[in-house]
C-alpha positions as CSV (number, residue, x, y, z in Angstrom):
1,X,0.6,10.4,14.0
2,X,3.9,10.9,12.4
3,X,6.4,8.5,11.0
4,X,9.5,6.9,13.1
5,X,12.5,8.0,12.0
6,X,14.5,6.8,9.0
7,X,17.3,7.5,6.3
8,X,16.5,8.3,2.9
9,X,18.0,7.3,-0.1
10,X,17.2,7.7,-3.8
11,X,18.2,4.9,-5.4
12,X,17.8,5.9,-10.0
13,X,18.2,2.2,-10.9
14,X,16.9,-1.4,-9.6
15,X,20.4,-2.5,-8.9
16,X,20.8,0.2,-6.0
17,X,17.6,0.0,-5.0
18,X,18.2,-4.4,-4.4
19,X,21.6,-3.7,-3.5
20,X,20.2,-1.7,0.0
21,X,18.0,-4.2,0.1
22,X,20.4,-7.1,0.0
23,X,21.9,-5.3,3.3
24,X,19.0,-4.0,5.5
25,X,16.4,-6.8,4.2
26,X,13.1,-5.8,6.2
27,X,14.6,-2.5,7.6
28,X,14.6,-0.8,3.7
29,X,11.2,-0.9,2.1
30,X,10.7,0.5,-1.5
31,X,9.3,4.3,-1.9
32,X,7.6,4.5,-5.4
33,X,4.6,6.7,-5.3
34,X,3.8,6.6,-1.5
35,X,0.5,6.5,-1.4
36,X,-0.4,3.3,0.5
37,X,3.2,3.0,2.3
38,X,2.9,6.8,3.9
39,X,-0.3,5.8,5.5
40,X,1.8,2.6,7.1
41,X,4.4,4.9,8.3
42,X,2.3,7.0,9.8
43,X,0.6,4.9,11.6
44,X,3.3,3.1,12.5
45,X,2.1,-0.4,11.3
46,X,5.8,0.1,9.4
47,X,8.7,1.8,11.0
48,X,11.8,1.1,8.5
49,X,15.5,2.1,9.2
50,X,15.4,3.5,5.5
51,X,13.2,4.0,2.4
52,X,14.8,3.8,-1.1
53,X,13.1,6.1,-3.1
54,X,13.1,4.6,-6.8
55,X,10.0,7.1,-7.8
56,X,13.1,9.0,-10.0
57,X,14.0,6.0,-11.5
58,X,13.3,6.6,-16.0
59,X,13.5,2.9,-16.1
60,X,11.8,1.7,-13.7
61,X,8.6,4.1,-15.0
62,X,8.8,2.2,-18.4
63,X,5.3,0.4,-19.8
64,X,5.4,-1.4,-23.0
65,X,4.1,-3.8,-24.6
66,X,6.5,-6.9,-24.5
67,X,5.8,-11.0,-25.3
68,X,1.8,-10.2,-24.9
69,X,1.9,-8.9,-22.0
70,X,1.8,-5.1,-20.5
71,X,4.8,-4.7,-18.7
72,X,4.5,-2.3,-16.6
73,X,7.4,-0.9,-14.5
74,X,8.0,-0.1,-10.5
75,X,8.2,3.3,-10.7
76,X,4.8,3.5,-13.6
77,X,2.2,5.9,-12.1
78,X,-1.4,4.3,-12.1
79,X,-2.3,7.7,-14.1
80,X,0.3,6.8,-16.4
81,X,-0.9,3.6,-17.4
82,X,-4.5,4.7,-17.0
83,X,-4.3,7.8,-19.6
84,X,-2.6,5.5,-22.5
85,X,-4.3,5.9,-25.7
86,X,-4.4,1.8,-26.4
87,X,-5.5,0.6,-23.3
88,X,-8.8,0.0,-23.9
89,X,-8.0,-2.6,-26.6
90,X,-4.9,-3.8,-25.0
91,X,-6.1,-4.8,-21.2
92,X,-9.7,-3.8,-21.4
93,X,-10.0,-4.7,-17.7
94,X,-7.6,-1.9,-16.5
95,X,-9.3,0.3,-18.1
96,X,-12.7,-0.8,-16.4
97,X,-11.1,-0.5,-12.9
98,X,-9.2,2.5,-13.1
99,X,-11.8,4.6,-12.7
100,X,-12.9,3.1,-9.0
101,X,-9.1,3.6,-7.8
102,X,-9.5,6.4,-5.1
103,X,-9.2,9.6,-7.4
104,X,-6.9,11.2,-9.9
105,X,-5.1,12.8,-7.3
106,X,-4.1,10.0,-5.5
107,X,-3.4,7.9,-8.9
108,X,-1.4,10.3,-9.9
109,X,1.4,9.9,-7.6
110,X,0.4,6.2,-6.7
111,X,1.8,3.4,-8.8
112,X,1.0,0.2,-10.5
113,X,3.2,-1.9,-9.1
114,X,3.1,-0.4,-5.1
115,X,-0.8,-0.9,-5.1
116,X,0.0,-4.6,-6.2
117,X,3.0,-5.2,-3.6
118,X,1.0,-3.4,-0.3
119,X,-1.5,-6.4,-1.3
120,X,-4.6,-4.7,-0.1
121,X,-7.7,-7.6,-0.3
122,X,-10.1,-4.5,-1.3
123,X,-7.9,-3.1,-3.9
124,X,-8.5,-3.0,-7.3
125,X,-5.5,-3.4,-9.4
126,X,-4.5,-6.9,-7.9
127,X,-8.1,-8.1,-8.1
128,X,-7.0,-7.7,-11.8
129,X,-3.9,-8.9,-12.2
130,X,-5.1,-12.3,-10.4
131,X,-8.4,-12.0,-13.3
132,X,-5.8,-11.6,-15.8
133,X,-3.4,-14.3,-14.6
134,X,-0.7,-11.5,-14.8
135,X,2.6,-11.9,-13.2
136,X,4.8,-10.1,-10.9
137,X,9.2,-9.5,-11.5
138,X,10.8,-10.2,-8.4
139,X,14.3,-8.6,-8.6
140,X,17.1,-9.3,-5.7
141,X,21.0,-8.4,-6.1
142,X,21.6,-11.5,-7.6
143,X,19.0,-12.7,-9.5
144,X,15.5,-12.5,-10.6
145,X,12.5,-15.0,-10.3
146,X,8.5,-14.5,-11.7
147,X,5.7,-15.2,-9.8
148,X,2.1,-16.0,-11.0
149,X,-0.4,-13.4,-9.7
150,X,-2.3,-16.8,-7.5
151,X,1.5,-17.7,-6.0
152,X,2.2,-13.7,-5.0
153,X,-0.4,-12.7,-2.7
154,X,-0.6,-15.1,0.4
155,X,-3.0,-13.1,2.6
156,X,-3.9,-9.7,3.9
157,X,-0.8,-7.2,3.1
158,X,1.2,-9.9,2.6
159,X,3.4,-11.4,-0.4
160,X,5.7,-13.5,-1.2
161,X,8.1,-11.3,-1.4
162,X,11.3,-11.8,0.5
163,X,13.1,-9.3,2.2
164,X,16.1,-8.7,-0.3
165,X,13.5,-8.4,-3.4
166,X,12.0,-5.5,-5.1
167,X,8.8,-5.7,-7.0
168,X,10.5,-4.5,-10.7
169,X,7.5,-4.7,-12.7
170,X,4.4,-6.4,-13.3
171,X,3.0,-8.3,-16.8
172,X,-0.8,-7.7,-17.7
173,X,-1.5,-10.1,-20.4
174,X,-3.2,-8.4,-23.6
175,X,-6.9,-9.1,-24.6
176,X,-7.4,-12.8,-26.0
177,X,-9.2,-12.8,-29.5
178,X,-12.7,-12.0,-28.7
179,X,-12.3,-12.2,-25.2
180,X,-14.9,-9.7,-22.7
181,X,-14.4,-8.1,-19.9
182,X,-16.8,-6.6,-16.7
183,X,-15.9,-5.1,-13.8
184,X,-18.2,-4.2,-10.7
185,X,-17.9,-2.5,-7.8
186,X,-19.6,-1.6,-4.2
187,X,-17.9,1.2,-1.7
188,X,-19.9,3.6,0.7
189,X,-18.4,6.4,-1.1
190,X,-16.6,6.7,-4.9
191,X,-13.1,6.4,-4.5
192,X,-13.4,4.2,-1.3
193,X,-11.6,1.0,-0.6
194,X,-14.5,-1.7,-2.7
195,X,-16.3,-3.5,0.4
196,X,-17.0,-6.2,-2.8
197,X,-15.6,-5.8,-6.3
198,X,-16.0,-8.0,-9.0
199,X,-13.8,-8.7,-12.5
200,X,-14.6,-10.8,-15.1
201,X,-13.1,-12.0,-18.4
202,X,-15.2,-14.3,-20.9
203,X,-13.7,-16.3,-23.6
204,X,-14.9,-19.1,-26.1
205,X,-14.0,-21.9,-23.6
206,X,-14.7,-20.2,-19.8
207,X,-16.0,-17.7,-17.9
208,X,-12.9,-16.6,-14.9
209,X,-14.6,-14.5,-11.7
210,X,-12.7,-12.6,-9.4
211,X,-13.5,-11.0,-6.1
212,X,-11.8,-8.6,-4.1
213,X,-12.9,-7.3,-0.5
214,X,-14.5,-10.2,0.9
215,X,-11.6,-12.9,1.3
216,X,-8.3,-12.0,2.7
217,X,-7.0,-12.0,-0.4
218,X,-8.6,-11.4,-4.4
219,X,-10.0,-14.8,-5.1
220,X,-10.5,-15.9,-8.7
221,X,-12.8,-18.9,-9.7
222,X,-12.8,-20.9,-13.6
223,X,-16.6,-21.6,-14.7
224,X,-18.0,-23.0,-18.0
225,X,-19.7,-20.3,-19.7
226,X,-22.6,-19.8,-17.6
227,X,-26.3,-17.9,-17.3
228,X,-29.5,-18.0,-16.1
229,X,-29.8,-19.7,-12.9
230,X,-26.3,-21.8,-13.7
231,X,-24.7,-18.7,-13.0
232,X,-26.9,-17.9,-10.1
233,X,-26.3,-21.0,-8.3
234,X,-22.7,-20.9,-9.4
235,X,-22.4,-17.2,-7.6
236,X,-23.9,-18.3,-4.3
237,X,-21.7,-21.0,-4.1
238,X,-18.9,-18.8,-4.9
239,X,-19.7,-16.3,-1.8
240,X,-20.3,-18.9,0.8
241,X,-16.6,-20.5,-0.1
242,X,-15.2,-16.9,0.7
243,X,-15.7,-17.6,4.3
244,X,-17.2,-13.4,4.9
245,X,-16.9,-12.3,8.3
246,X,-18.8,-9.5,9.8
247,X,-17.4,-6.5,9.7
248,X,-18.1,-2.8,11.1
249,X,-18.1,-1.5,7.2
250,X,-20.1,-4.6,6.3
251,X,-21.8,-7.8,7.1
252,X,-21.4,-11.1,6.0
253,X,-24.7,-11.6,4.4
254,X,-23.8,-8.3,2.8
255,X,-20.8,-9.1,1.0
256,X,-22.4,-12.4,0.0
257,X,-25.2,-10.9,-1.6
258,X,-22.7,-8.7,-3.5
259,X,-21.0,-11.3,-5.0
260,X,-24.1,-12.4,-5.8
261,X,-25.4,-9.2,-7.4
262,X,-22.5,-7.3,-8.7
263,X,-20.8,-11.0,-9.8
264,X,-24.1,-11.5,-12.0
265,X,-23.3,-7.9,-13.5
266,X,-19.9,-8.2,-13.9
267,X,-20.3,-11.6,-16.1
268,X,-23.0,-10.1,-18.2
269,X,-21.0,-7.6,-19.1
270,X,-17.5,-10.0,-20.1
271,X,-20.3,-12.3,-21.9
272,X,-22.0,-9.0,-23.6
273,X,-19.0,-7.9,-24.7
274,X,-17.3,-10.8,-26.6
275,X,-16.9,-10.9,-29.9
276,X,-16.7,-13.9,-32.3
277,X,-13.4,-15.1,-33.9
């Protein structure tokens, strides 16, 4: 299928970009890399009056480091933030995932911050911003407002973004002192959408689970710092809250047992890899 019609408009700063959106509302959307919004236009499940490409946008494309957090811009390709030297010790957990996003190709155009706004329940990088407890930057013409990664996504594809806001940027918060990290995943082929995916970040005080591809949204639960058949039992009660449905990709008792399994993986690996204060 091919798109409906609609205007283009490359907006080069966040003020023009909101400014369009402060007229149309729901008949603009935000073009940044394209690469979950094309497949919506194409289909049809989107048919905008006008996309505001902000993919030229030098600002916008920014990631620092900024009141520990990784800020990372609208217009920041995935393969952008991926390919930074420090990641690794700055948010180990992106640098986990990043390999199970699709493939270079497609992270290569795609963005951070798109992937995080479409809001895809099987997608990887807001399974860990919600891990994290990042935050999203919600920009309208006139103002600004911060959501936690829990108060952003509200279901499948959807946000809590209103119509007259962009997503500017999101905030990754650094590595705690001796935190670890693990991140699992299950697809039918590499680079698919996960049918379970699992991240998980140890500390001295907790162990925090998250799941994406089961709920209808990346679900993230606080334990005490758990093994052996705690965990086990902690797990199972974990996947039967998610409420799986059967599905043509994958059944219920499937995904269940993969939180299970890869959930158990996962947390050996953020308990593994702590390291004492």
């Amino acid at each position: 299928m091919k798109p409906a019609p609609f205007d283009y408009e490359r907006a080069e700063s966040a003020e023009a970009a909101v400014a369009t959106l402060a007229q149309l509302g729901d008949d603009a959307r935000i073009l940044a890399g394209g690469q979950s919004l094309m497949v919506l236009l194409n289909m049809r499940l989107a048919q905008p009056k006008r996309l505001v490409d902000i993919s030229g946008s030098a600002a916008l494309a920014k990631v620092h480091v900024e009141r520990g957090c990784l800020h990372v811009g609208a217009a920041a390709t995935q393969a952008g933030v991926e390919s930074r030297p420090a990641l690794a010790q700055e948010v180990p957990l992106l640098a986990l995932a990043f390999p199970h996003i699709s493939h270079f190709q497609i992270r290569n155009r795609g963005t951070v911050a798109g992937s995080i706004a479409h809001a895809d329940p099987a997608a990887e990088l807001p399974l860990c911003l919600l891990a994290l407890e990042g935050e999203v930057l919600l920009r309208r013409a006139n103002g600004r407002r911060t959501l936690s990664a829990a108060e952003f996504f509200t279901g499948m594809l959807s946000t809590a973004r209103h119509a007259d806001e962009m997503l500017e940027a999101v905030r990754f918060p650094l590595a705690g002192l001796g935190a670890g990290h693990g991140f699992e995943e299950f697809s039918m082929r590499h680079g698919d959408f996960a049918i379970c995916a699992i991240a998980a970040v140890a500390d001295s005080r907790r162990l925090r689970i998250a799941v994406g591809g089961v709920a209808d949204r990346p679900v993230a639960r606080d334990f005490p710092l758990l093994d052996g058949s705690a965990l086990s039992d902690a797990l199972n009660e974990l996947a039967w809250s998610l409420e799986a449905r059967d599905e043509p990709q994958a059944s219920a008792a499937l995904r269940r047992q993969l939180v299970r399994e890869l959930g158990r993986r996962a947390a050996g690996q953020a308990l593994a890899s702590r390291r004492p204060v």
